[in-house]
NUKEMAR-92334 format. One line per field, with one value per residue (C-alpha): residue in three letters; residue number from 1; x, y, z. Coordinates in steps of 0.05 Angstrom, whole numbers, padded with zeros to 5 digits, m for minus. Layout:
BEGIN
resn <- c(ALA/...)
resi <- c(NUM/...)
x <- c(X/...)
y <- c(Y/...)
z <- c(Z/...)
***
This chain:
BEGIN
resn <- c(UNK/UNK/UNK/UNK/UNK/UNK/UNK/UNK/UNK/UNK/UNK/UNK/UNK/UNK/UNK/UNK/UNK/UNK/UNK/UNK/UNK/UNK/UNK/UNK/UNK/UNK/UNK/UNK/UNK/UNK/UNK/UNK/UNK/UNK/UNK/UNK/UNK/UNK/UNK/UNK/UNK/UNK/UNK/UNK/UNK/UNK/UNK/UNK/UNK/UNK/UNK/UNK/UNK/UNK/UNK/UNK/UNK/UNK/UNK/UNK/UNK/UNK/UNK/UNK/UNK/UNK/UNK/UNK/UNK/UNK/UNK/UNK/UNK/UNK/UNK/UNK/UNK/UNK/UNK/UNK/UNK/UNK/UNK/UNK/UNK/UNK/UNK/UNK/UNK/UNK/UNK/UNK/UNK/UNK/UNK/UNK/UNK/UNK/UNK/UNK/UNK/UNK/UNK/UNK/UNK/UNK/UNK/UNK/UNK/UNK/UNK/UNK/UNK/UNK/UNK/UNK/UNK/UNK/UNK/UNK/UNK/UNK/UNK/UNK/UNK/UNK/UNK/UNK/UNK/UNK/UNK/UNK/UNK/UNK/UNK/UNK/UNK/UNK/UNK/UNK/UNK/UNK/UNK/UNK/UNK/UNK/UNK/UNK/UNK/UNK/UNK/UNK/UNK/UNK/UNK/UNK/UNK/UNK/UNK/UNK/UNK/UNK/UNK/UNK/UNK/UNK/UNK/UNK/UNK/UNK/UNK/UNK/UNK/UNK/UNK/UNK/UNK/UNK/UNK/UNK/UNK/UNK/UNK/UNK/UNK/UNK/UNK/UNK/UNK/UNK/UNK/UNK/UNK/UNK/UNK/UNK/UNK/UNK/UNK/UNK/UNK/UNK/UNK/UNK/UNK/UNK/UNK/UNK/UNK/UNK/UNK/UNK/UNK/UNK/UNK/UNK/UNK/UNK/UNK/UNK/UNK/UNK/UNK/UNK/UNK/UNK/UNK/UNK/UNK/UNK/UNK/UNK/UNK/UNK/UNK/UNK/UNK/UNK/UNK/UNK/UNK/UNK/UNK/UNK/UNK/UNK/UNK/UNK/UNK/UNK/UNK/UNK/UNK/UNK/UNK/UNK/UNK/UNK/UNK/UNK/UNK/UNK/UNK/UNK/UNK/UNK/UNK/UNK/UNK/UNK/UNK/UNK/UNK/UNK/UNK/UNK/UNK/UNK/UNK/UNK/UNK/UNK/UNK/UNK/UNK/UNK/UNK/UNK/UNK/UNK/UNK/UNK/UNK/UNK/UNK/UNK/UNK/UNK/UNK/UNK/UNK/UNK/UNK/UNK/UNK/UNK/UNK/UNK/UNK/UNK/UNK/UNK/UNK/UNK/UNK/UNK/UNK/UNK/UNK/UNK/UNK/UNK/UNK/UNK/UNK/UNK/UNK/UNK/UNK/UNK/UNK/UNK/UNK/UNK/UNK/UNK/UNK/UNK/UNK/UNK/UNK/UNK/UNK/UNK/UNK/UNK/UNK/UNK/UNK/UNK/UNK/UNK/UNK/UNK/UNK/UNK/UNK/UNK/UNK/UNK/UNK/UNK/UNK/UNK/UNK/UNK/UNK/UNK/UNK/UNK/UNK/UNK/UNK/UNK/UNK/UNK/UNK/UNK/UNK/UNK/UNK/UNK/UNK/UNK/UNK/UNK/UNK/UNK/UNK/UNK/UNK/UNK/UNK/UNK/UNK/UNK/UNK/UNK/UNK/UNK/UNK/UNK/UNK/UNK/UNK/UNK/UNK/UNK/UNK/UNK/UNK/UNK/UNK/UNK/UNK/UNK/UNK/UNK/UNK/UNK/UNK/UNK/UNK/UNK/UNK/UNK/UNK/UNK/UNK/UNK/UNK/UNK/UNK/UNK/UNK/UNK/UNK/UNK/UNK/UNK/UNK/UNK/UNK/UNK/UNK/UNK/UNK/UNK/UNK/UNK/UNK/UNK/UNK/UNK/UNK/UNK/UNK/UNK/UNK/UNK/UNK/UNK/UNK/UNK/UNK/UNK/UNK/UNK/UNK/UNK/UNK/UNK/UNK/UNK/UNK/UNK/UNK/UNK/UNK/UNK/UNK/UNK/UNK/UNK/UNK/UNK/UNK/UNK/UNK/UNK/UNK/UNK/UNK/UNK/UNK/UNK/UNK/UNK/UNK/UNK/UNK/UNK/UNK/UNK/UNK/UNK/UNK/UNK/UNK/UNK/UNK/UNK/UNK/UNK/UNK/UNK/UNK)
resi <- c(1/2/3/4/5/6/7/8/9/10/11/12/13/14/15/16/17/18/19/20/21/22/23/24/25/26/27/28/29/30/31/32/33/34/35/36/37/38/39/40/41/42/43/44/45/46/47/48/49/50/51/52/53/54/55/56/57/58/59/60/61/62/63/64/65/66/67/68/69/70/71/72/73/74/75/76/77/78/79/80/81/82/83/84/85/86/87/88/89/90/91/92/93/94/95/96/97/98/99/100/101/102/103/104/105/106/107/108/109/110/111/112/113/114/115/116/117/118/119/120/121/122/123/124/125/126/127/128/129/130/131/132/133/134/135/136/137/138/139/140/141/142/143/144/145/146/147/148/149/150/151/152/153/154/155/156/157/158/159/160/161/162/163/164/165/166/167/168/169/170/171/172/173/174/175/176/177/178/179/180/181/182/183/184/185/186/187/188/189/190/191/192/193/194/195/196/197/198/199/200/201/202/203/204/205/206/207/208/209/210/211/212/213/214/215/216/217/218/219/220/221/222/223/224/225/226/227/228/229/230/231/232/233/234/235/236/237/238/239/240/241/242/243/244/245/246/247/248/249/250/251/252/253/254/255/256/257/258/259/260/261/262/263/264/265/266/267/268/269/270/271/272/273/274/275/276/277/278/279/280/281/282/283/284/285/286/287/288/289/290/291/292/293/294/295/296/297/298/299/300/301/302/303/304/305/306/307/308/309/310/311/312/313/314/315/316/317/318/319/320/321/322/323/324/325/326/327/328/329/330/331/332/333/334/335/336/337/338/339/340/341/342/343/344/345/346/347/348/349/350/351/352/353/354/355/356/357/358/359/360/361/362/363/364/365/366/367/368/369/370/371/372/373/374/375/376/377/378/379/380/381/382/383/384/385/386/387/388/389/390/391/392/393/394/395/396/397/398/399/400/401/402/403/404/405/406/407/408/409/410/411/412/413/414/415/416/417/418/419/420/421/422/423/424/425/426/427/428/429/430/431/432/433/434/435/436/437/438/439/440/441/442/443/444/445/446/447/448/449/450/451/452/453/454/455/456/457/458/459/460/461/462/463/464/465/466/467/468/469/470/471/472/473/474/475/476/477/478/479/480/481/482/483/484/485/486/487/488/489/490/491/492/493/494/495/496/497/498/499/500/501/502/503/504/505/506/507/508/509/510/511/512/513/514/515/516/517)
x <- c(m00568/m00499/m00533/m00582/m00543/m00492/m00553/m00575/m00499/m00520/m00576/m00526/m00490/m00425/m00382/m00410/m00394/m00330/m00314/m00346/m00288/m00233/m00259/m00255/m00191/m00162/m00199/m00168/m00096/m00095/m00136/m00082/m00029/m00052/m00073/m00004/00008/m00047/m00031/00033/00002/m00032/00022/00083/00054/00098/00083/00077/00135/00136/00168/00146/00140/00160/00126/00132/00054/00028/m00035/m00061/m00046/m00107/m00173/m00210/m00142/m00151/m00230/m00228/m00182/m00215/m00151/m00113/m00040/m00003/00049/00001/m00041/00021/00044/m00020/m00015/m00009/m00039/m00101/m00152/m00119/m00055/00013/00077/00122/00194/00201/00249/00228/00279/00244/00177/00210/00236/00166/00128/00187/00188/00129/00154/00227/00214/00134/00166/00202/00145/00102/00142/00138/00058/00044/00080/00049/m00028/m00025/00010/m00032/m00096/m00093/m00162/m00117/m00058/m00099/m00136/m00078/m00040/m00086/m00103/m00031/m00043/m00098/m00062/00008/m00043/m00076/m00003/00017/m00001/00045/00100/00092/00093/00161/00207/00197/00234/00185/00136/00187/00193/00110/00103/00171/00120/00061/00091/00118/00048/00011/00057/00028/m00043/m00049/m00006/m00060/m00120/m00097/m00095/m00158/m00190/m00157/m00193/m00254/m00263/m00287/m00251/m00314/m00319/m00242/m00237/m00292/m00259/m00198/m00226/m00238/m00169/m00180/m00222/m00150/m00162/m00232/m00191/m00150/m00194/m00243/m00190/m00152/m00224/m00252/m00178/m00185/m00257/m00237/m00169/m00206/m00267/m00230/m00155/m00091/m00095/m00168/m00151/m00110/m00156/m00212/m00185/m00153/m00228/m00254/m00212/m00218/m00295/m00271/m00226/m00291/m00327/m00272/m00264/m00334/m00358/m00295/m00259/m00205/m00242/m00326/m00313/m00290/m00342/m00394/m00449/m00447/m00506/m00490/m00510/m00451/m00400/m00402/m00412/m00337/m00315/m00334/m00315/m00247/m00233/m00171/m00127/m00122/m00091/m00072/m00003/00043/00108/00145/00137/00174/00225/00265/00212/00180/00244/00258/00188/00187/00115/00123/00183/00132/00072/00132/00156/00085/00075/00129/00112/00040/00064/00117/00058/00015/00076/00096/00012/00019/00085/00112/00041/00017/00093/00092/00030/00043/00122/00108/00043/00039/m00020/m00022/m00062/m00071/m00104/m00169/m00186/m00243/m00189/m00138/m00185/m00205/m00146/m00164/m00245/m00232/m00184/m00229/m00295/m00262/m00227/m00295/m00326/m00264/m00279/m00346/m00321/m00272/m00325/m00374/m00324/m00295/m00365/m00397/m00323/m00320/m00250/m00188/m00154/m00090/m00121/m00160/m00098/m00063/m00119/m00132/m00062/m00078/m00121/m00086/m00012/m00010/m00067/m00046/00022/00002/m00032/00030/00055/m00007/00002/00077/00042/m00014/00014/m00005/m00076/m00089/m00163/m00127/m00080/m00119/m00164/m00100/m00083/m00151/m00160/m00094/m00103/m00170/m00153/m00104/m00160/m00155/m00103/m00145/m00152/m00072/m00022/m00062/m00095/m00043/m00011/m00081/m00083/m00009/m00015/m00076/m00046/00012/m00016/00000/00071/00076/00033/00088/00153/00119/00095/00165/00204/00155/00154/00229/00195/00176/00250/00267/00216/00225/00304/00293/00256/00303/00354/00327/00289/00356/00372/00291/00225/00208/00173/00251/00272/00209/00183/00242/00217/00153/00187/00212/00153/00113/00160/00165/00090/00078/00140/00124/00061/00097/00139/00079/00035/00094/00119/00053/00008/m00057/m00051/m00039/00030/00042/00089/00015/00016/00088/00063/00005/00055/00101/00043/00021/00095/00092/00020/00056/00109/00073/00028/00091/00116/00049/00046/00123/00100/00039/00092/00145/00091/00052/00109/00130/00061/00071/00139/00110/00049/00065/m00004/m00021/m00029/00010/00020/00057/00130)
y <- c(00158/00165/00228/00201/00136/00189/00213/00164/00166/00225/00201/00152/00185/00211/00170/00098/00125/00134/00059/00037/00069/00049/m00021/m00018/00025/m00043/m00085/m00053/m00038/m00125/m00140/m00111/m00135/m00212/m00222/m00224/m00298/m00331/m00285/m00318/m00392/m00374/m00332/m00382/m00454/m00509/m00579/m00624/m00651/m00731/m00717/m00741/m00712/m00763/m00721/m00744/m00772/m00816/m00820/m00871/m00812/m00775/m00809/m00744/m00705/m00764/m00754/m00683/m00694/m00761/m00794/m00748/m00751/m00706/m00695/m00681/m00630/m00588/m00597/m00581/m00576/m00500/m00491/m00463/m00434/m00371/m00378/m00345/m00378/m00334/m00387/m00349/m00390/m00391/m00338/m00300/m00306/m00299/m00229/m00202/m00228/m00198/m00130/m00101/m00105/m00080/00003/m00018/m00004/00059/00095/00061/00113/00166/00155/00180/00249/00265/00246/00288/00344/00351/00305/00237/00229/00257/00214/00140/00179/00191/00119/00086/00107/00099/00033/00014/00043/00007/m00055/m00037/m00030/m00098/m00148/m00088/m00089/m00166/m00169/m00136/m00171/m00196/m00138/m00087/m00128/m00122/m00040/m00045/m00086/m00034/00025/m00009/m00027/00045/00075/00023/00038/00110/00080/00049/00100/00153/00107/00122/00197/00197/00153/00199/00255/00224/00171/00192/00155/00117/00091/00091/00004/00001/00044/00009/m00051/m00027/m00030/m00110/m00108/m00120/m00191/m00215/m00177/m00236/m00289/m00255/m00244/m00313/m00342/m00306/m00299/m00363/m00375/m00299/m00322/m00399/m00355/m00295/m00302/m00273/m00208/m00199/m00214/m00150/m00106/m00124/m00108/m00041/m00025/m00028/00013/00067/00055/00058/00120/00162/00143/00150/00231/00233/00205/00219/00285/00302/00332/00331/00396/00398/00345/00375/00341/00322/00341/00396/00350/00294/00349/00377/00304/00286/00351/00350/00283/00292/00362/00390/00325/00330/00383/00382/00392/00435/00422/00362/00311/00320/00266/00285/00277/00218/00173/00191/00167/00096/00094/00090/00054/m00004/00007/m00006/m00075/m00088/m00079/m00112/m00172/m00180/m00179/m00231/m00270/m00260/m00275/m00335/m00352/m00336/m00367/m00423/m00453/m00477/m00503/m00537/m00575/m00587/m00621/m00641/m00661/m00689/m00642/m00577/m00525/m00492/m00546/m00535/m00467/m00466/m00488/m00442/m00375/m00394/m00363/m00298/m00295/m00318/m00257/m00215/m00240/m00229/m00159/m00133/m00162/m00136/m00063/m00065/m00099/m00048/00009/m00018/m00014/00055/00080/00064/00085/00015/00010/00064/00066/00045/m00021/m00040/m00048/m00069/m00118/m00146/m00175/m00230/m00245/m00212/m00226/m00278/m00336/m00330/m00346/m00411/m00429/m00431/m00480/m00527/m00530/m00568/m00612/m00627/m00690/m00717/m00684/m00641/m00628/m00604/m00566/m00531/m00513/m00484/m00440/m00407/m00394/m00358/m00314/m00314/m00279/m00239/m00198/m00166/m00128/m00069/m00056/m00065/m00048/m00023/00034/00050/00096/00144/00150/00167/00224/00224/00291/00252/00175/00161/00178/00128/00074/00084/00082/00014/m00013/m00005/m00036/m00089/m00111/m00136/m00194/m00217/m00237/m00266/m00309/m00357/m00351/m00372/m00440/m00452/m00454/m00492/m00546/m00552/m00621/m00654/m00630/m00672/m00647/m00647/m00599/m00544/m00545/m00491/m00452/m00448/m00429/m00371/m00351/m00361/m00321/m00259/m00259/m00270/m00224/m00164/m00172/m00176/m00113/m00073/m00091/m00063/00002/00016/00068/00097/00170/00216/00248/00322/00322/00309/00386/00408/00434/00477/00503/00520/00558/00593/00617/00644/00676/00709/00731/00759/00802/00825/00846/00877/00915/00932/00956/01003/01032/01052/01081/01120/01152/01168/01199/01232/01263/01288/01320/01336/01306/01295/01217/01171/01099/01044/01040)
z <- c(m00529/m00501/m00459/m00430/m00399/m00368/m00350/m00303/m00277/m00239/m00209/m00170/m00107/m00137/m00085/m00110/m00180/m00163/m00128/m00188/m00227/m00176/m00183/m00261/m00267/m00228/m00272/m00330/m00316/m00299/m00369/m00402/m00361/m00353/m00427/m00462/m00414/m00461/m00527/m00528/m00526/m00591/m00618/m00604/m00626/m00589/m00590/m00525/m00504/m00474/m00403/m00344/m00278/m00210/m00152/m00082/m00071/m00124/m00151/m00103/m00049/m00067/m00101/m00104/m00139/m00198/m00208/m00204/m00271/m00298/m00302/m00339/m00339/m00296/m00353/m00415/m00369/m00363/m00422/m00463/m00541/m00556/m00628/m00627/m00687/m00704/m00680/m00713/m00720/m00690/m00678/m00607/m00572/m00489/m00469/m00519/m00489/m00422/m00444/m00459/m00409/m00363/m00394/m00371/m00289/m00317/m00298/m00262/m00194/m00206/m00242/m00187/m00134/m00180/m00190/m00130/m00129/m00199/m00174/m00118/m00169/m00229/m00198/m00207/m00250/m00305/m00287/m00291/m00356/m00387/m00367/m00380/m00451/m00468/m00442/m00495/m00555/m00537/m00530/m00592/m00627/m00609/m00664/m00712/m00670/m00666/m00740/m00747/m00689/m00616/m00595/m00612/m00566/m00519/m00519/m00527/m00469/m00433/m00430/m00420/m00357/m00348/m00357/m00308/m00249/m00243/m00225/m00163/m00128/m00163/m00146/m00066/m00086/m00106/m00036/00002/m00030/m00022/00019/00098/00140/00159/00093/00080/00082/00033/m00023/m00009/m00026/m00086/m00107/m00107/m00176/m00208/m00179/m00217/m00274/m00280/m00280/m00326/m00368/m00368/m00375/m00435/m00471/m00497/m00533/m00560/m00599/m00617/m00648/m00682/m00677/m00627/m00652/m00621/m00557/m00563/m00602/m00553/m00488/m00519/m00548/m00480/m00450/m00502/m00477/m00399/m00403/m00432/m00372/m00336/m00351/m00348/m00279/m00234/m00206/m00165/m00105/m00081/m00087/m00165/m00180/m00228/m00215/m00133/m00091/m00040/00012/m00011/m00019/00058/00087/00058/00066/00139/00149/00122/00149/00139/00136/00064/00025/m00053/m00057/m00095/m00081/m00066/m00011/00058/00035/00090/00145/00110/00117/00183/00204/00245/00229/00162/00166/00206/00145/00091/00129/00138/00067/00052/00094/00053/m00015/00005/00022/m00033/m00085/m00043/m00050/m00131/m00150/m00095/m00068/m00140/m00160/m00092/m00106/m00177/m00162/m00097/m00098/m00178/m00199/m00229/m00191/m00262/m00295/m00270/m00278/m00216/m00176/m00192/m00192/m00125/m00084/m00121/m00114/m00036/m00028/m00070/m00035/00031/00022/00009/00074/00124/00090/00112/00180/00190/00172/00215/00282/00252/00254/00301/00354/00376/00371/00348/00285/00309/00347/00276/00242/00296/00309/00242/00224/00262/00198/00141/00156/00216/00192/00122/00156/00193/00143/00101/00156/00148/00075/00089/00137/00095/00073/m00001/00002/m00063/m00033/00037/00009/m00036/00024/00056/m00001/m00016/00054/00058/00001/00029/00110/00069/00037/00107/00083/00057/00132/00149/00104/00048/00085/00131/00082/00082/00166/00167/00115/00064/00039/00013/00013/m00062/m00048/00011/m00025/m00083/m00039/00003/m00061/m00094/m00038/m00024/m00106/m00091/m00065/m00128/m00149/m00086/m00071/m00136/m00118/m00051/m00071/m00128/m00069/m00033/m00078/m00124/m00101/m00105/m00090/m00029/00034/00067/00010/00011/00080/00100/00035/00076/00138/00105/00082/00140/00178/00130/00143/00210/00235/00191/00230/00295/00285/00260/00325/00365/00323/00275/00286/00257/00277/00221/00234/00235/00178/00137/00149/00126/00069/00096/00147/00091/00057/00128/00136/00063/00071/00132/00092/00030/00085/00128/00057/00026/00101/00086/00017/00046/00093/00041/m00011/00047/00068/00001/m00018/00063/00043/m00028/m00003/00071/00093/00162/00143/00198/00183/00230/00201)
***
């Protein structure tokens, strides 16, 4: 049976295989990431607590905010009772908690820079095969090392964050590889499918741990990724041209299209080139700039509508996946956008990306500014921050393919360093708004939180239109040099070598034989 549905795989073009994967492999790596945020509800029972929460706007402010909600208090939708059917009673105090949720983003960045430089090493379909199923067996291991002390969840949820970082700097391996340029924004919106992750996730965690306990909702989500990585091994290769089962007619339309801008590579990186280049130096900014944004989006928008505003973005879980599908939804639409000009010449690399951070990094900005100014309107301002996550999906034809023009030989690597960097914006967002919001949670108090972040976006936009580029940069080729210079070398030598043993053989039998010494 199993056969003949991998079967039918190969009737499918090799390449839509393979987005399918890199749409999963997302999927995957955020289904194990998200679901320990609801695990804990079930595994830590806390009873509600009777505080109230004065926002700025009241609930006369905003009819539609209180019938959206059917006149449910503010304070008892945040403060939800946490027992559910099946749940543990593990006395976790909220530091506790705090520390495993945390732990998995402890050493993420670091083997997030290293991902890279072992994908385009030893090939990164056994790099995600082999993180990921360490993934599903830490995930799998859980509910033991839950059993015995929070601290073992801890180290668990320590190297499940180790092994994920290697992923997504392998997943840009692999696009280079693969994708032609002219399909290059589709593929990279691929890399989104970590998004609808979530909210599958977050949706289906729940009715899972009410119906069969906690520990399911870890036993599940390892199960099908046991199931994923088989297809995984199965369905995806390095290279068209170590793929199995491609047509011939597949294999020389990417090889063609892709020429001979991407190389495997055996050594290491040209650090030394790499961080000298103001190119990359503008992608990392530009990088850096977006996931300012999209933290800012995540972490400060719903807090700023729940304090401010008196309602929890979170309480209505429509509301609160629609940031997410709107960048999803809309990443997918730019990569066939940017595609469609790539094809069809209308306009250069370097003005698409140039040209389309008006929509991922400068309206996503603005819009940032509207939000402050939107007054005590939940429905507005909701609007505002679903259509900033939304423009931002444009970033799969910015800063998230920027890496692959610059130098697909070595685009994991770059994706990794950017990445790294740009994850620092994680911490200082939240410390920036606690600076700022220490004294209330007025409009006086956050609106220059949302000057900051508007800036960081629209700026890193700014300096990219000015110093970016699209053109692949020579250093792409320092390793291919290197191996010319060698091959030149090892003949020069071998010639050397014909030399030395002709005239030995000349010398021995006084033959008439002459050589060039």
């Amino acid at each position: 049976m199993a056969r003949i549905i991998l079967k039918k795989f190969d009737v499918i073009p090799a390449r839509l295989n393979l987005w399918v994967m890199l749409f999963t492999s997302c999927w995957v790596a955020y289904m194990l990431r998200v679901n320990i945020s609801l695990n804990l509800i079930a595994m830590v029972p806390q009873t509600s607590h009777n505080s109230s929460s004065t926002s700025q706007c009241g609930a006369k402010d905003d009819v539609v905010r209180n019938t959206s909600l059917q006149h449910v208090d503010i304070a008892d939708v945040r403060e939800v009772p946490r027992q559910v059917p099946g749940g543990a009673s593990f006395d976790w105090t909220a530091d506790q908690q705090a520390l495993i949720l945390g732990s998995y983003f402890w050493c993420y960045p670091l083997t997030s820079l290293a991902g890279g430089m072992a994908a385009e090493r030893w090939g990164p379909r056994l790099v995600v095969f082999v993180t990921s199923l360490a993934s599903a067996v830490l995930t799998a291991l859980s509910p033991v090392a839950s059993s015995w002390n929070y601290l073992a969840l801890v180290v668990i949820r320590f190297f499940l964050g180790f092994a994920s970082g290697f992923i997504y700097p392998a997943l840009h391996v692999l696009v280079a590889r693969w994708a032609p340029p002219a399909e290059k924004g589709k593929f990279v919106s691929a890399t989104m499918g970590g998004t609808l992750g979530t909210v599958v996730t977050w949706s289906l965690t729940g009715p899972l741990i009410e119906k069969f306990g906690w520990e399911s909702a870890f036993y599940v989500p390892a199960a099908l990724t046991f199931v994923w990585c088989f297809f995984w091994w199965y369905l995806v290769a390095d290279t068209p041209s170590e793929h199995p089962r491609i047509s011939v007619k597949e294999k020389n339309y990417i090889l063609d299209a892709l020429g001979d801008k991407v190389k495997k590579s055996k050594g290491l990186p040209p650090f030394k080139s790499i961080v000298k280049s103001f190119p990359f130096l503008a992608m990392i900014v530009l990088h850096y700039g977006n996931l300012w944004g999209l933290y800012f989006i995540m972490t400060v928008g719903p807090k700023f509508v729940a304090s401010v505003l008196g309602f929890e973005l979170s309480a209505a879980g429509v509301i609160s996946a629609l940031p997410y599908l709107a960048r999803l939804v809309m990443a997918t639409i730019f990569g066939f956008i940017g595609d469609f000009i790539l094809a069809r010449k209308l306009l250069t690399t370097t003005v698409i990306r140039k040209f389309f951070c008006l929509f991922s990094h400068i309206l996503p900005g603005l819009l940032l500014l509207c939000l402050i100014y939107a007054g005590c309107s939940t429905t507005l301002s909701v609007a505002l921050i679903t259509m900033s996550m939304g423009f931002n999906g444009a970033a799969t034809l910015t800063n998230l393919q920027n890496h692959q023009d610059l130098a697909p030989s070595y685009a994991g690597t770059l994706y990794g360093i950017a990445n790294c960097i740009g994850s620092t914006a994680g911490f200082f967002t939240p410390m920036i708004t606690a600076y700022f919001t220490r004294n209330g949670n007025g409009f006086e108090q956050w609106r220059p939180v949302f000057y900051i972040g508007a800036s960081v976006y629209v700026v890193s936009a700014v300096f990219f239109i000015f110093f970016g580029t699209g053109n692949i940069q020579d250093w792409n080729f320092a390793e291919n040099t290197k191996e010319s210079k060698d091959d030149k070398n090892n003949d020069l030598k071998e010639m050397n070598g014909i030399t030395t043993r002709t005239g030995d053989a000349k010398d021995a039998k006084d033959t008439p034989l002459s050589v060039i010494s």
